[in-house]
N, C-alpha and C positions, 0 to 999 in steps of 0.2 A: 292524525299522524300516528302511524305506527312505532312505537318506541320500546317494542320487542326486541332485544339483542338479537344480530344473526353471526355467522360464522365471519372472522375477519379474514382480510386478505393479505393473507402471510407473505415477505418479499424479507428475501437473504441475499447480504452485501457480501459481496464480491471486492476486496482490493487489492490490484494487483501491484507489484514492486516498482520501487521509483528512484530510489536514493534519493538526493535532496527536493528531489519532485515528487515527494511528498505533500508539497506545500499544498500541491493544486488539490491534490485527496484531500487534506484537509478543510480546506476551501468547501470543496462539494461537500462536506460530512456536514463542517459550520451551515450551511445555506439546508440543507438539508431536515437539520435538526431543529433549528430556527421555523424553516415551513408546517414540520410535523407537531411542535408548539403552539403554533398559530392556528393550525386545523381543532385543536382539543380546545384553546382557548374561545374560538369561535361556537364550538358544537353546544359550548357550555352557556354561551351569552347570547349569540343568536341560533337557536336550533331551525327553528322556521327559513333560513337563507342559507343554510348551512348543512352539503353533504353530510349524511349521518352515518355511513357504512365504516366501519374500524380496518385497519391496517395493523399489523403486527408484525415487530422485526424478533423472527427468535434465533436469527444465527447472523453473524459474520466472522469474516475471514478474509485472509490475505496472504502474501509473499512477502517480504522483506519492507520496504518502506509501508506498506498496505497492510502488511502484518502486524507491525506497531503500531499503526495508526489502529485498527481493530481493536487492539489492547489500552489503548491512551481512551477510546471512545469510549469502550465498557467501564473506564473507570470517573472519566468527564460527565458522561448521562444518568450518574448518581446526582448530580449537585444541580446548581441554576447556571446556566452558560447563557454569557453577557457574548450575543452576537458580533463579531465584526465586521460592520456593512461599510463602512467607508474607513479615509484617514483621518477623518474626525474623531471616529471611535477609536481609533490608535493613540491620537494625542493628547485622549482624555483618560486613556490608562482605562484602558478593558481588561482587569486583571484575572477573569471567573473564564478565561475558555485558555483549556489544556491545548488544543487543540490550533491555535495559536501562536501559541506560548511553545509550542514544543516543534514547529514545522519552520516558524516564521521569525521569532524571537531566538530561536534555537538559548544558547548558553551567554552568546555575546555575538554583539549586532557583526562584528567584527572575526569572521569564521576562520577563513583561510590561514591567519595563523596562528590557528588554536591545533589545526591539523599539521603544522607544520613545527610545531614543538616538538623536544628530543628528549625530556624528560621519562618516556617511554623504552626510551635505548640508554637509559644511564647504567644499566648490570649487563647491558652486553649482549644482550636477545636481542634480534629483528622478528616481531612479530606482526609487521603491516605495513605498508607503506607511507600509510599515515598516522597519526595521531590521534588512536580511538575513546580516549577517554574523557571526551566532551559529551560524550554518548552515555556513561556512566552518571556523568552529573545529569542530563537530561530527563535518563529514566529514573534518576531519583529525584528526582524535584517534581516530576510530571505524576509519578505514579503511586502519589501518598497513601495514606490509611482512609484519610478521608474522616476519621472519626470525630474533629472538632470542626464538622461543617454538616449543616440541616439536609437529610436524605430527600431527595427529592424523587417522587414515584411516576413514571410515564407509562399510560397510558397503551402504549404503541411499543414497547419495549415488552418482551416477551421473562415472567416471573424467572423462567429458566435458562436466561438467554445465554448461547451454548457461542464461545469464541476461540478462534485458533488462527495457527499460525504455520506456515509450511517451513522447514527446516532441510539444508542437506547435511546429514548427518552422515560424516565423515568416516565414524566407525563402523558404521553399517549395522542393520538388522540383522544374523545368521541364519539360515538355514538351509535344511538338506533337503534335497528328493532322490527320493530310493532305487534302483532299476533291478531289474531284474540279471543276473549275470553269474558266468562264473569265473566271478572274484570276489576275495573278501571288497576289494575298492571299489563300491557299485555306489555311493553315493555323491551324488552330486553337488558339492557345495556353491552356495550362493548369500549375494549381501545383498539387502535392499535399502540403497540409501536416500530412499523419497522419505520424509518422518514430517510430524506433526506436533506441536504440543497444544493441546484441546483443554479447553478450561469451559467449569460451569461456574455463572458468576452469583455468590451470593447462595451457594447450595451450602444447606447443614451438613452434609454428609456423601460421598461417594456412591452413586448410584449407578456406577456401571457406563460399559461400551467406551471405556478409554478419557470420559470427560472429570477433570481433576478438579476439585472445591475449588472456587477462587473467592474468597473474602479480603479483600485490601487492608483491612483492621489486623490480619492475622500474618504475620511477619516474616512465616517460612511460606507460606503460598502467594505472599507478595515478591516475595526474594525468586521465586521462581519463574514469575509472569511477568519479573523484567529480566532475570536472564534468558526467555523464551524472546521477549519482544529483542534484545539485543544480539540475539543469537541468529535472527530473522534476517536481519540486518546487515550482518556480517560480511559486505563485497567483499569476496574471495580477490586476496593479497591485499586490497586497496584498502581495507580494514579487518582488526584483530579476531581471528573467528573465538566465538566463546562456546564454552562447554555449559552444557546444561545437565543436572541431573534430577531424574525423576524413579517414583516407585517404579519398579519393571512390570507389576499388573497392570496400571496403567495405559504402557503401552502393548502390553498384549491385547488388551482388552478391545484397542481402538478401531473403530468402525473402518475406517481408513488404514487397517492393517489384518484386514480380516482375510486375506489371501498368503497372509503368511502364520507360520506355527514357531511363534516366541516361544525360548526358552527362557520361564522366568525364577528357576532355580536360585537367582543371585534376587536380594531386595532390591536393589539401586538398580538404575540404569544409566550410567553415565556414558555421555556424549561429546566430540568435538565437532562444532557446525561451525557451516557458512551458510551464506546468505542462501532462504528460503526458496529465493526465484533463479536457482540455478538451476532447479530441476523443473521445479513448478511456480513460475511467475504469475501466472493467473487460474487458479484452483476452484474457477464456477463450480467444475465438476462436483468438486467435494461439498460446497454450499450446496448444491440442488439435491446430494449425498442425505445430506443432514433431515432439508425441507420433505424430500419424498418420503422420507423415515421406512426404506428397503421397498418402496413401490418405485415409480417414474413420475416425473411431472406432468402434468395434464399440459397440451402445446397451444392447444382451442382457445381463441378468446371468449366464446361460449362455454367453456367449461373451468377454465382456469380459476383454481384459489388461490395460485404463491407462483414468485416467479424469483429469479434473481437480476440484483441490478449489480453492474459491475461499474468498480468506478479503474478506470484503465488512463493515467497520463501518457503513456507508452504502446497505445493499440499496434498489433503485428501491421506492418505493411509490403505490398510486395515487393523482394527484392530485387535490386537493377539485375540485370543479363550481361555477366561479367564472361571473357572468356578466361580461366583458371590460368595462372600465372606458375611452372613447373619449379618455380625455384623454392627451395627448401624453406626460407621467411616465408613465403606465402603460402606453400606448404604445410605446415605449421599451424599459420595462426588460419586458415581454413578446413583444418583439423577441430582445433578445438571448438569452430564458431559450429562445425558439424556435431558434434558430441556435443554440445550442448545443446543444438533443435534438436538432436530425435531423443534427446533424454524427455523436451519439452512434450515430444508428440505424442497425441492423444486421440486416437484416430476416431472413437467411436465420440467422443467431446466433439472434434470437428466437425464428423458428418450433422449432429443434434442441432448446431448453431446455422445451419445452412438454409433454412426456409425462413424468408421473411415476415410470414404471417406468424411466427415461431410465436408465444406468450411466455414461455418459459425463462427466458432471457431478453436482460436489458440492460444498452451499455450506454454509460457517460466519458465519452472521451473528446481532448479538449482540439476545442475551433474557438479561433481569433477573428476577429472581422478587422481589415484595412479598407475604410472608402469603396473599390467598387470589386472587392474580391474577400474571399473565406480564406484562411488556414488552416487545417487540421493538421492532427497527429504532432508528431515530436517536435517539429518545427515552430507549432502555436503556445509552446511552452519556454517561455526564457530558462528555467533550469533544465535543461535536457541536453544541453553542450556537454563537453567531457564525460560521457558515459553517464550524464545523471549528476555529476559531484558538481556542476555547476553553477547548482546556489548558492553552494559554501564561497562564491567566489566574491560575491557581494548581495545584502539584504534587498537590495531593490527589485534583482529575481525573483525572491524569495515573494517578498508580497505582488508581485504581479500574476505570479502563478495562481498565490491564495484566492487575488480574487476574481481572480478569470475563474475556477473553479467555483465559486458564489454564483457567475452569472452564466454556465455554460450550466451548473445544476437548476436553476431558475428557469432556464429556456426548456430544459430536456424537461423537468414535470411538467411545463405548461403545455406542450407542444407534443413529448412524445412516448412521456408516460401513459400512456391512454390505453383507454379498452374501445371497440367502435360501441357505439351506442345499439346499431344493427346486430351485434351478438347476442343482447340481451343477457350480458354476464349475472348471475342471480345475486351476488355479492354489490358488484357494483350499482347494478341497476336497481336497486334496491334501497341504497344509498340515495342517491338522486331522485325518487320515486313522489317522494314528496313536495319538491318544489313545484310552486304553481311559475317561476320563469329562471329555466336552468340555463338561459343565454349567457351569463358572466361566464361559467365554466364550460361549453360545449366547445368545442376546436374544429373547425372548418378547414384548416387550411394547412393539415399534416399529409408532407405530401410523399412520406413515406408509405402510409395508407391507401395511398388511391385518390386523397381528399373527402374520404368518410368523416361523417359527424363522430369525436370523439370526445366521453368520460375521459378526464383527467383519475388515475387512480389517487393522486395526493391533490386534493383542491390545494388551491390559491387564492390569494385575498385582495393582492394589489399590484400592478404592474411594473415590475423594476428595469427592464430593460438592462443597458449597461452601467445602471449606477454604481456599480461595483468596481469598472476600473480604473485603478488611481492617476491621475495625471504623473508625471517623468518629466525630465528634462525639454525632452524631443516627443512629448504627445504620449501617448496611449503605451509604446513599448521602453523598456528601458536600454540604456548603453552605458558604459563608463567609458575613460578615457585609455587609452593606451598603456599609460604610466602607473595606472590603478590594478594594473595587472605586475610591470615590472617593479615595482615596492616588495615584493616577494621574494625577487630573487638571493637576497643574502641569508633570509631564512632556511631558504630550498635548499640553498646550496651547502650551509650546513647542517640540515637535515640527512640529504644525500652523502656528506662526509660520513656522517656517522653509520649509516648502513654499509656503506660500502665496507668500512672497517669492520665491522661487529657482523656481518653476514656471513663470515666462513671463520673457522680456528686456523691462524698461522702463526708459523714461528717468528719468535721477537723479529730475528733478520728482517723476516718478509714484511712483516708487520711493517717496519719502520721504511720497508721501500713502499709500500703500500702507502701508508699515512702519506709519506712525501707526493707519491704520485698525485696521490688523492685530492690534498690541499693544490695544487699547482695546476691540473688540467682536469681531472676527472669531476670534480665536483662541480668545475664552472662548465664545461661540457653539458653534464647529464641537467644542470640546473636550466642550461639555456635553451637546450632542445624540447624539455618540459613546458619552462612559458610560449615558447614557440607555436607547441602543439594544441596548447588551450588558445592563445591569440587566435591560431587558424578554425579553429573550432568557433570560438565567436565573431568571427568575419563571415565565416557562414552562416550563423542565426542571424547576423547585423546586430551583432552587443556590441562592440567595439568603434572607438571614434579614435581615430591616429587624431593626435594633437599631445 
């Protein structure tokens, strides 16, 4: 046996934004991180049965929901994480996985009116429509120092593992371009509000290209990479956008802003964001950015060392063929839905993802099986109702998601993470090289391929199937009842009081025709067109049981 170290094979996580469909990302991360422990524990007890070729993750990234989760994982992959593969392991209090604890457990099992508290409008600001400071407790509780708990070293985790987070940064980047003219006004001002905040975790020191020290132990670089991770997060109106502030070298410096010429005359660079996946929901580009280090990814499965794997709850799909409706509401809101895809669009990204034999890229997005048909995309996800905030509506989304994402990651390394065996990748094949019967891990039957024999790039040890999804009331999906939605409405509706009053300055008069208005039609209005709009939203997933 050859037991030469060769070159590993580098793969950058890609996750893109989800709101409470987060849960399913962290599902994939858990199953994920669980597999790649299991490969190191195996190499080390039986090396003889056991691929030998190394894997290294030295980057991930995300948008909004994906973006935190990227930040919760860099700081969970220090310690020992206590998998959770079934409801067993829930009822037995798995207390060691952030990841968890922070998707699935959130603050309180009991979400919807945590957001629906007014304690946030007690001085008279509307700053969201919801209740963003269960968010605040989260990323404090989730994203400790770490200091009185044993560092645990993987393997597969890259020394300088470089993490970030896509931001739309509301103040904008500045800068001019010159022209030639005669006037003194020949320059062209412009904002660039795509931003990033890029952390290196566990660096002694600043080494450049925009990546900031991140040590957990150290209290102003912790303070920052949860206002980075909460800043990510931020659904524009539905939640409080936060400011973030960083050295302005920093972001001059950043690889991901190297097309623009910062002025960094001032030390600080403070910021107002929203949520990261307004501009950019899913930021491969920037991961494969990192991986190629200013080359291009090799696309060959013959050639290929790194690749990115995206983990996407929300893959784009194609939209229906509507004819445009002239009236000013629809007008409108197909305004904004247009400004927001070509902010998203990426054209030279798109063309890259277009070839099937592509190795550069690889996506985890979630499918549901029913008896004799599949699900995919937003649909096979219980929290993807109401825009995403549909977890918050009840826990039993929440962990359905988690662990469809457990067994849609299980399927996707066994079946379609692979390289073919016929490319003779020098990395993988290499890996393999030594078994005298490499039948447990070859795959026959990926028939995205062709049906070519394929190397799994992450081995597997045991076959899970769907052990992962938890039984429900009514089988494999969850529902609640009717009434489990309407319990809400006195909260809503004084929630809604209170915006409505504290949303504009008026005089006492108005004020007090207001308040009255307010109390008598407008808040039981706005509150019951609200549960209306979510009831019809989970009539469509099939959550909802009228009784």
């Amino acid at each position: 046996m050859n037991n030469q170290k060769s070159e590993p094979f580098k793969i950058g996580l890609c996750m893109a934004g989800a709101v409470s469909a987060g849960a399913y990302t962290a599902g994939v991360m858990d199953y994920l991180i669980e597999a790649l422990d299991e490969w190191e524990k195996q190499k080390k007890e039986n090396p003889e049965t056991t691929p030998l070729h190394d894997v290294v993750i030295p980057v991930m990234g995300g948008a909004s929901a994906g973006g935190m989760t990227s930040i919760i994982a860099s700081n969970a992959l220090q310690q020992e994480i206590d998998p959770v593969r079934s409801m067993a392991d829930i009822e037995n209090g798995r207390k060691r996985n952030k990841l968890f604890n922070a998707w699935v457990n959130l603050s309180r099992e009991d979400m919807f009116p945590e957001l629906l508290k007014t304690d946030d409008l007690e001085d008279g600001k509307v700053e969201s429509l919801f209740n963003a400071k269960f968010i605040d407790e989260i990323a404090q509780n989730t994203l400790k120092s770490n200091e009185d708990l044993e560092y645990v070293k993987r393997n597969y985790i890259a020394e300088n593992l470089k993490v970030f987070t896509t931001l739309t940064n509301l103040n904008g980047i500045k800068f001019k371009q010159e022209f030639m003219a005669d006037s003194d006004n020949s320059s062209y001002h412009i904002s660039k509000h795509s931003d990033f905040a890029c952390f290196e975790i566990n660096a002694n020191q600043y080494k450049g290209k925009g990546w900031i020290p991140l040590d957990f132990r150290d209290e102003k670089q912790r303070k920052l990479a949860i206002d980075s991770a909460m800043a990510t997060g931020a659904f524009p109106i539905g939640l409080q956008a936060r400011k973030v502030v960083r050295p302005s070298q920093y972001v001059a410096d950043s690889i991901f802003h190297d097309d623009v010429e910062m002025d960094v005359s001032r030390p600080d660079f403070e910021t107002l964001n929203i949520d990261g996946g307004t501009i950019n929901n899913e930021p491969y580009e920037k991961v494969q950015k990192v991986l190629a280090n200013g080359g291009e990814l090799e696309k060959s499965y013959s050639k290929a060392t790194s690749t990115v794997l995206m983990i996407d709850p929300f893959p784009s799909e194609e939209p229906p063929v509507d004819r445009m409706d002239d009236q000013v509401g629809s007008v409108i809101s197909a305004t904004l839905s247009a400004m927001v895809n070509h902010l998203r669009f990426e054209p030279k990204s798109i063309s890259d993802s277009k070839d099937p034999d592509d190795a550069s890229v690889y996506l985890i997005a979630p499918v549901r099986y029913e008896k004799d048909k599949s699900i995919e995309g937003k649909k096979a996800i219980a929290c993807g109702f109401f825009n995403g905030f549909g977890g918050f509506i009840h826990k039993d989304f929440r962990l359905h998601d988690y662990f469809l994402g457990r067994a849609n990651c299980e399927k996707f390394l066994r079946q379609y993470f692979t390289i073919p065996v016929e490319d003779q990748n020098p990395i993988i094949q290499k890996g393999y090289a030594h078994l005298k019967d490499d039948s447990d891990f070859v795959v026959t039957n990926n028939s995205t391929k062709k049906g070519r024999k394929e190397y799994p790039i992450i081995p597997l040890f045991k076959e899970e199937g769907d052990l992962y999804l938890p039984p429900f009331k009514n089988g494999s999906w969850p529902s609640i009842y009717s009434k489990e939605v309407d319990r809400f409405k006195p909260k809503l509706k004084k929630r809604f009081a209170k915006i409505i009053l504290n949303i504009g300055k008026f005089k006492p008069q108005t004020k007090a025709a207001l308040w009255i208005g307010t109390h008598l039609i407008l808040k039981n209005m706005a509150a019951k067109k609200f549960l209306d709009l979510i009831k019809k939203d989970m009539e469509d997933w099939k959550l909802l049981e009228k009784k």
